[in-house]
C-alpha positions as CSV (number, residue, x, y, z in Angstrom):
1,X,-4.6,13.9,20.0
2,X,-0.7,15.0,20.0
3,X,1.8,14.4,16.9
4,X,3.5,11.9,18.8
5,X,0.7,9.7,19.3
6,X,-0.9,6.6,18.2
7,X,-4.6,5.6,19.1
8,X,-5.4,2.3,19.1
9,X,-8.9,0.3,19.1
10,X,-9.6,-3.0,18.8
11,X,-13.0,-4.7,17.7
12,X,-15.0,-6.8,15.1
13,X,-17.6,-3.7,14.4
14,X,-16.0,-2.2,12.2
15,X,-18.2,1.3,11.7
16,X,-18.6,1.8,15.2
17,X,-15.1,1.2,16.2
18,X,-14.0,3.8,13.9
19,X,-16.3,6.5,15.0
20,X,-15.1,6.2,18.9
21,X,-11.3,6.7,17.5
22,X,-12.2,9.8,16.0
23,X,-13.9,10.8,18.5
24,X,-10.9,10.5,21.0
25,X,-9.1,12.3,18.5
26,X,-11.1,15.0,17.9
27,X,-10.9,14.9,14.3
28,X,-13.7,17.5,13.8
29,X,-11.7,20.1,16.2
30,X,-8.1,18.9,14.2
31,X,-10.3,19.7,11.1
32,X,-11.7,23.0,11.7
33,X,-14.1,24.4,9.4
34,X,-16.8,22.9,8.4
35,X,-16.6,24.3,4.7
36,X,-13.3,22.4,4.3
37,X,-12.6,20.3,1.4
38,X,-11.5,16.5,2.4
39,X,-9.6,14.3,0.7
40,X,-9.9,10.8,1.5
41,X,-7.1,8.4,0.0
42,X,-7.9,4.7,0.6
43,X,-5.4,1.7,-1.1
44,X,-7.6,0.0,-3.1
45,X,-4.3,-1.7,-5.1
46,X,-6.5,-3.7,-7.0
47,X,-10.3,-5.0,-7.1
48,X,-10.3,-7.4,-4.5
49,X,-12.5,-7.7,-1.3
50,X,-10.9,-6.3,1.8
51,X,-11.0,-9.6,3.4
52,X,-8.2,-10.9,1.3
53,X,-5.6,-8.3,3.0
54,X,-4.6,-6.1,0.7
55,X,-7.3,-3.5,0.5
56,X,-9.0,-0.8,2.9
57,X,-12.3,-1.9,4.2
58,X,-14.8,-0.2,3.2
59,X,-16.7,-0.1,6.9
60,X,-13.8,1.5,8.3
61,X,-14.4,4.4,5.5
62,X,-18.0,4.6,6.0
63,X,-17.6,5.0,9.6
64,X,-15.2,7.9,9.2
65,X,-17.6,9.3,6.7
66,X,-20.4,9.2,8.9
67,X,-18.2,10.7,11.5
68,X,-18.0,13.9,9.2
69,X,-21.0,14.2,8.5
70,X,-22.3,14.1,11.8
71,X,-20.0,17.1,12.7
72,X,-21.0,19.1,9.6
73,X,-18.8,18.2,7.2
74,X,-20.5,17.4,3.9
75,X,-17.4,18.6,1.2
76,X,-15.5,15.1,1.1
77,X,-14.0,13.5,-2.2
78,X,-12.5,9.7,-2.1
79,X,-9.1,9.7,-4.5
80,X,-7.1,6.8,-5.5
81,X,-5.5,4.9,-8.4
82,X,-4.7,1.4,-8.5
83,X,-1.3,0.0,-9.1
84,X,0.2,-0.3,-13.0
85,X,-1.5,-3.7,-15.0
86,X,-5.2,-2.7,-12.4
87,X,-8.1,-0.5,-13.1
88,X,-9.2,1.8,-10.4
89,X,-12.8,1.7,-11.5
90,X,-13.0,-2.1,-11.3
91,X,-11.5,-1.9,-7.5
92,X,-14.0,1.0,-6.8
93,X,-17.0,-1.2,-7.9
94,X,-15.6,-4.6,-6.3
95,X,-14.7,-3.4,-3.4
96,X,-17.9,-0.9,-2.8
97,X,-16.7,2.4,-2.8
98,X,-18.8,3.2,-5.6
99,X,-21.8,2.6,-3.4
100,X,-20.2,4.2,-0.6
101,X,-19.3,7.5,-2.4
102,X,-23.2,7.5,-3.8
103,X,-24.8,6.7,0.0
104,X,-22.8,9.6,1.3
105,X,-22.8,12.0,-1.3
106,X,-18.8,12.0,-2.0
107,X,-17.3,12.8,-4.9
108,X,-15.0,9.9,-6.2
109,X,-11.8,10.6,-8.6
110,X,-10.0,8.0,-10.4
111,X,-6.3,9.5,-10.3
112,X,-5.3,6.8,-13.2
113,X,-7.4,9.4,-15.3
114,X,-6.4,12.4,-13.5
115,X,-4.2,15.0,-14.9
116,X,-0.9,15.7,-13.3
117,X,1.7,18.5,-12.4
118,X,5.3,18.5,-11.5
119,X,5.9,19.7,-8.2
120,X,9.3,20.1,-6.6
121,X,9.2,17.8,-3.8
122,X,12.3,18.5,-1.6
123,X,14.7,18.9,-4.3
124,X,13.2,16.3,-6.4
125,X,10.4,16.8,-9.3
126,X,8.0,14.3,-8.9
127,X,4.7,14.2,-11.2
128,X,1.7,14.1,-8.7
129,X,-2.1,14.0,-10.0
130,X,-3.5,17.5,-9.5
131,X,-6.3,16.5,-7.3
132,X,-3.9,16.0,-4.6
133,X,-3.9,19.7,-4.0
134,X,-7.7,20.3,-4.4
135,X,-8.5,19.9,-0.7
136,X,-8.0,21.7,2.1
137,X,-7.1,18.5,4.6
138,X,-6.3,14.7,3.4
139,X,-7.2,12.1,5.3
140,X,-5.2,9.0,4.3
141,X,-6.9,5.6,5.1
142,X,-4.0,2.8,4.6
143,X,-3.6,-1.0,5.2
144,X,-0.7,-1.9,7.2
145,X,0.2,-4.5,5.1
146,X,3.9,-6.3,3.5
147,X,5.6,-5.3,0.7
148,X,7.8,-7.5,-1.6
149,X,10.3,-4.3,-2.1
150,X,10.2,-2.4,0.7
151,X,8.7,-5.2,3.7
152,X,6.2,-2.7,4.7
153,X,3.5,-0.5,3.5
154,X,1.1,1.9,5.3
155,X,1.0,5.5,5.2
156,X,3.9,7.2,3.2
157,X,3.5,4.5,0.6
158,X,0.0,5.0,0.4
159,X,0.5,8.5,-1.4
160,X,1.6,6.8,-4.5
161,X,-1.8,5.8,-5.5
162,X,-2.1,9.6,-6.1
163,X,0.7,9.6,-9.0
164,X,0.2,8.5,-12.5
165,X,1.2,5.1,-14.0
166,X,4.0,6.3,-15.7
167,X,5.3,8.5,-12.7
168,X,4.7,4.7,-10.8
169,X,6.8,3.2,-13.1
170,X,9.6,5.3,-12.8
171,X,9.5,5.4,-8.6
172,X,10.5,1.8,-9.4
173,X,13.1,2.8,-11.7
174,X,14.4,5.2,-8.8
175,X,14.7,2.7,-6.3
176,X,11.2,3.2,-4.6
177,X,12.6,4.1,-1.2
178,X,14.1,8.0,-2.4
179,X,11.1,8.9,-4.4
180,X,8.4,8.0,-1.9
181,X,10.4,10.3,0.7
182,X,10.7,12.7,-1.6
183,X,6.5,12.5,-2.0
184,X,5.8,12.5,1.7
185,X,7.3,16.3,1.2
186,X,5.2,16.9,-1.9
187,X,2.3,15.9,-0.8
188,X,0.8,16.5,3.3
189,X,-1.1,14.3,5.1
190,X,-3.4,15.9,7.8
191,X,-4.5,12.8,9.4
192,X,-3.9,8.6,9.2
193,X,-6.5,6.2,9.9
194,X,-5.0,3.0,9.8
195,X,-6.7,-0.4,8.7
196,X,-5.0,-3.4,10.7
197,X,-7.9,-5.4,10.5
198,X,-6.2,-8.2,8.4
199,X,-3.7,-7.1,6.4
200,X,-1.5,-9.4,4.6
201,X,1.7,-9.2,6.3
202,X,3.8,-11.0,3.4
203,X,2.2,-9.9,0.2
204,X,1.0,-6.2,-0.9
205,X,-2.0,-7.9,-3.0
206,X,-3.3,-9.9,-0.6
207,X,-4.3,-13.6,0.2
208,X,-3.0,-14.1,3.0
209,X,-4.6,-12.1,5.9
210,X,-3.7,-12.1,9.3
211,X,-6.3,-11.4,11.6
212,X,-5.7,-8.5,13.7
213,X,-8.9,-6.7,14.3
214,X,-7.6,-3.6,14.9
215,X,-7.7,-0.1,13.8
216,X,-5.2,3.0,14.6
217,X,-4.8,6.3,14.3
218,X,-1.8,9.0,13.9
219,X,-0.8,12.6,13.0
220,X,2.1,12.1,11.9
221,X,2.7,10.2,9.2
222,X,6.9,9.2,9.4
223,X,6.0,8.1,12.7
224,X,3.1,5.9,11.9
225,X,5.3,3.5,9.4
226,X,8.1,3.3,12.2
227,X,5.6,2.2,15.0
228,X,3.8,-0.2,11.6
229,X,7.8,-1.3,11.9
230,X,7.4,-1.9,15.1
231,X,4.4,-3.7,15.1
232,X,5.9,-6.3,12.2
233,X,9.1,-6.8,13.7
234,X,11.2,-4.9,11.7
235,X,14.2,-2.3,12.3
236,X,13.0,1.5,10.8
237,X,16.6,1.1,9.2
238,X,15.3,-2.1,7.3
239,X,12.9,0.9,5.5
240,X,15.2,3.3,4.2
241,X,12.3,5.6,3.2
242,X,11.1,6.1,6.8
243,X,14.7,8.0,7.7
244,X,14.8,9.5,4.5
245,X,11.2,11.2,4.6
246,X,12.2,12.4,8.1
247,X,15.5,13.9,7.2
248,X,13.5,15.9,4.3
249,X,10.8,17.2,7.3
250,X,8.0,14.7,6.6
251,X,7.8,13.8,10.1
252,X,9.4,11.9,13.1
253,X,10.8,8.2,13.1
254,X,12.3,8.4,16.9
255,X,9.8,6.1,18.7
256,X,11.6,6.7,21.7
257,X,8.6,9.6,22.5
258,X,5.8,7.8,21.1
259,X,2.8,7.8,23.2
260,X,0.6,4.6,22.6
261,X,-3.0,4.8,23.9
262,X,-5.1,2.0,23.2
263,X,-9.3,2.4,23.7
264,X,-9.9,-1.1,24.9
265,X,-7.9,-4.5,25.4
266,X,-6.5,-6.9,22.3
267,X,-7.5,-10.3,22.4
268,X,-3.6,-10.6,22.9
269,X,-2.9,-12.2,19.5
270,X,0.1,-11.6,17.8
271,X,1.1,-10.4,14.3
272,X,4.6,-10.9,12.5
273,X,4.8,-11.4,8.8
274,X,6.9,-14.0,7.5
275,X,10.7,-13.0,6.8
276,X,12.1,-16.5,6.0
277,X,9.2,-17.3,4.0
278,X,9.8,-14.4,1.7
279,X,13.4,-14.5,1.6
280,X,13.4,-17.8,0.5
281,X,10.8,-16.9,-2.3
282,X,13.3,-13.8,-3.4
283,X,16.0,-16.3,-3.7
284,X,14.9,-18.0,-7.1
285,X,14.4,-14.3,-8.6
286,X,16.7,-11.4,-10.0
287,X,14.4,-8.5,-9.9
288,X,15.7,-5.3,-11.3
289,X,13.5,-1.8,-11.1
290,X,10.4,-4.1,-11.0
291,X,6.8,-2.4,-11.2
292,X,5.1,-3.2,-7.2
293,X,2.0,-5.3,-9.2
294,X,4.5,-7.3,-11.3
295,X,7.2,-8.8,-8.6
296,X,3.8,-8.4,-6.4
297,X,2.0,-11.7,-8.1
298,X,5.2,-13.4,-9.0
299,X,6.1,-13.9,-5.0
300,X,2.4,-15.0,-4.4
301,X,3.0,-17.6,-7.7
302,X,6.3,-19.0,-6.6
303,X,4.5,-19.5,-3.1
304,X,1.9,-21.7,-4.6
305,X,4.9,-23.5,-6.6
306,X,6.7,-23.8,-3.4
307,X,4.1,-25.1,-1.3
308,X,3.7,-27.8,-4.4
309,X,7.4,-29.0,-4.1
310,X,8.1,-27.7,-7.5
311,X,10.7,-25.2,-6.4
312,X,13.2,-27.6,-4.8
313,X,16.5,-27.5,-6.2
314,X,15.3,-25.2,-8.8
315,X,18.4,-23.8,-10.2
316,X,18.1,-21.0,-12.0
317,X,17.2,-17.4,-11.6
318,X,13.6,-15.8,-12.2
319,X,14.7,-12.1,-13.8
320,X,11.9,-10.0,-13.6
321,X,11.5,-5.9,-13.6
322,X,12.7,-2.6,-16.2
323,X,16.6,-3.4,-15.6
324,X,16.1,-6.5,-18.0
325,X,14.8,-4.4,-21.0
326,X,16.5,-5.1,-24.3
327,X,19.2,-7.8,-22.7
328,X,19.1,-11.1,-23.0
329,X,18.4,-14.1,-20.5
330,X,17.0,-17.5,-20.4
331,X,14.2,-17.1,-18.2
332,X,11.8,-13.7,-17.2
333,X,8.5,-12.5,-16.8
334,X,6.8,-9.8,-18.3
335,X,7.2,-7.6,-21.0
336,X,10.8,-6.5,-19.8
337,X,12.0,-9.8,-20.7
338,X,10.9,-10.3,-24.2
339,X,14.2,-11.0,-25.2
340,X,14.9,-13.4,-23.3
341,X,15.2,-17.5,-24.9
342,X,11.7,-18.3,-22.4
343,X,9.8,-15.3,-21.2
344,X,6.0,-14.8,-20.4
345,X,4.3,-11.5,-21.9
346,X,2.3,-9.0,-20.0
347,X,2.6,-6.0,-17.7
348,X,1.9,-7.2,-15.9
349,X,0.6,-10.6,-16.4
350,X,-1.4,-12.1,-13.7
351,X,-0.6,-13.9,-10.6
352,X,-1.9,-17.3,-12.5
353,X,-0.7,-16.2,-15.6
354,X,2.6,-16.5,-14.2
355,X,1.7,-19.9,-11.6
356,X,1.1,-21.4,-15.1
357,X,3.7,-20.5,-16.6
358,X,6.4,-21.0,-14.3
359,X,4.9,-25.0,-13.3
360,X,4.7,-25.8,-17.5
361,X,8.6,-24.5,-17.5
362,X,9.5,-26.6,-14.9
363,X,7.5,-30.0,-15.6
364,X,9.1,-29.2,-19.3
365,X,12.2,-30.1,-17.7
366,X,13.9,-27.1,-19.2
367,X,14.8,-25.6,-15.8
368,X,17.5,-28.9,-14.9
């Protein structure tokens, strides 16, 4: 398998699927030695089954761990931390990693209780948990899923499940796009396995998959997220961090050499998320330097509102993120907001929390 490729296979078993794309890429030989610590770096955002869209499927993992062991390699450690408001522990249990890592004899590290290190990352010091550099090659297993923020996620996003919650918190107070560039430097990725399965091409936590049945696999990590773009109908300009990571040496966005080799035939469906959905949703909110899990459940929320008629004609503003801390506003959720005349607690609260919240406001009448 070159750098410029992507391998594709399609398929509803999921294990054995993901053992014949390794094989055509000749993971073991890309590997080397056999003594070699791996690092495998799922997204298990939050504890929910894999079904719903938003987190790695465990088969997929356990066919890529009984790929390594079958070629020697028995050093392997599973890393990830959950997204701020989410305990990584719950998502390893619920989503059964924690089985997984004991069948296979893998060491599993919860980086929310990690310690950390700042590294320079391309000019920029970023704290990253210190496991990160405890292996000798990192495997990173994303899903290729939406994003509220930044429209997609897959593999350069990925990494920041290997930063702390405070470090988390203030990527959002950067901007998002410049700091995850800035970790696709800091941190290498040796290999992508890539979950399409059924990712939730709207919302990053999931509940609305889109089945895809598919799994694919690159080198190169830049290029993977601008053929994801690709795949969801989106310019690589619409992602500011894919041009940014390849200006700092991450990798390559110019799909104009890509080299797609697909293992079997699709069942020709298609995949696109839905823009004007979400744009529509984005309109009835001000977010400023919001957390990914809090403007995460309040798009999900307003959908269900929406889909109840309860958003028509609503005429106000939603504020929600760190921009809004200690000003003042009539409406906002979470703990940002506490200063504002009607604001819901929590960081974050949940996605019903908020649903709840938002329908009492506007059944109050207080919203016209």
């Amino acid at each position: 398998m070159k750098n410029n490729e992507i391998l594709v296979v399609y398929g509803k078993e999921y294990k054995k699927i993901t053992k014949e794309l390794l094989e055509e890429a000749d993971l073991a030989g890309r590997i080397g030695d056999p003594e070699k610590r791996i690092g495998i770096k799922p997204n298990l955002v939050s504890p929910v089954s894999a079904e719903e869209g938003a987190t790695t499927h465990p088969e997929v993992v356990e066919g890529l761990l009984q790929y390594l062991q079958e070629h020697g390699f028995h050093n392997v450690v599973i890393m990830e931390g959950s997204w701020v408001g989410e305990k990584t522990e719950h998502a390893f249990r619920e989503c059964g990693y924690r089985e997984l890592a004991a069948c296979y004899g893998a060491e599993l590290i919860d980086t929310q209780k990690e310690k950390a290190k700042a590294v320079d990352c391309a000019g920029m010091e970023l704290h990253i948990c210190q496991c990160a550099f405890g292996v000798d090659y990192m495997i990173n297993v994303p899903v290729m899923k939406g994003h509220c923020q930044t429209r997609i996620t897959c593999a350069l996003k990925n990494m920041k499940g290997l930063i702390p919650n405070g470090e988390k918190r203030r990527f959002h107070a950067m901007g998002l796009h410049k700091p995850i560039a800035h970790l696709a430097a800091g941190i290498r990725q040796d290999f992508i396995l890539v979950d399409s399965i059924c990712g939730d091409l709207n919302f990053e936590d999931g509940g609305n998959p889109t089945v895809m049945n598919r799994i694919f696999a690159a080198a190169d990590p830049v290029l993977c997220d601008a053929y994801v773009c690709r795949l969801m109908g989106y310019r690589t300009e619409e992602v500011p961090y894919i041009g940014l990571a390849e200006k700092l040496g991450a990798g390559k966005a110019d799909l104009s050499g890509i080299l797609v080799r697909e293992l079997n035939a699709s069942d020709g469906s298609v995949a696109a998320p839905d823009k004007e959905r979400i744009m529509k949703l984005r309109e009835v909110t001000e977010e400023v330097d919001s957390c990914s899990a809090c403007y995460g459940y309040l798009l999900p929320a307003l959908d269900m509102l929406e889909k109840e008629g309860l958003l028509r004609g609503f005429p106000e503003k939603i504020c929600i993120g760190q921009g809004f801390r200690k000003k003042s506003g009539k409406l906002g959720i979470g703990n940002c907001t506490k200063d504002f005349q009607h604001s819901l607690p929590g960081c974050p609260p949940t996605e019903n929390e908020m649903y709840e919240f938002l329908k009492a406001y506007i059944l109050s009448g207080k919203a016209f």
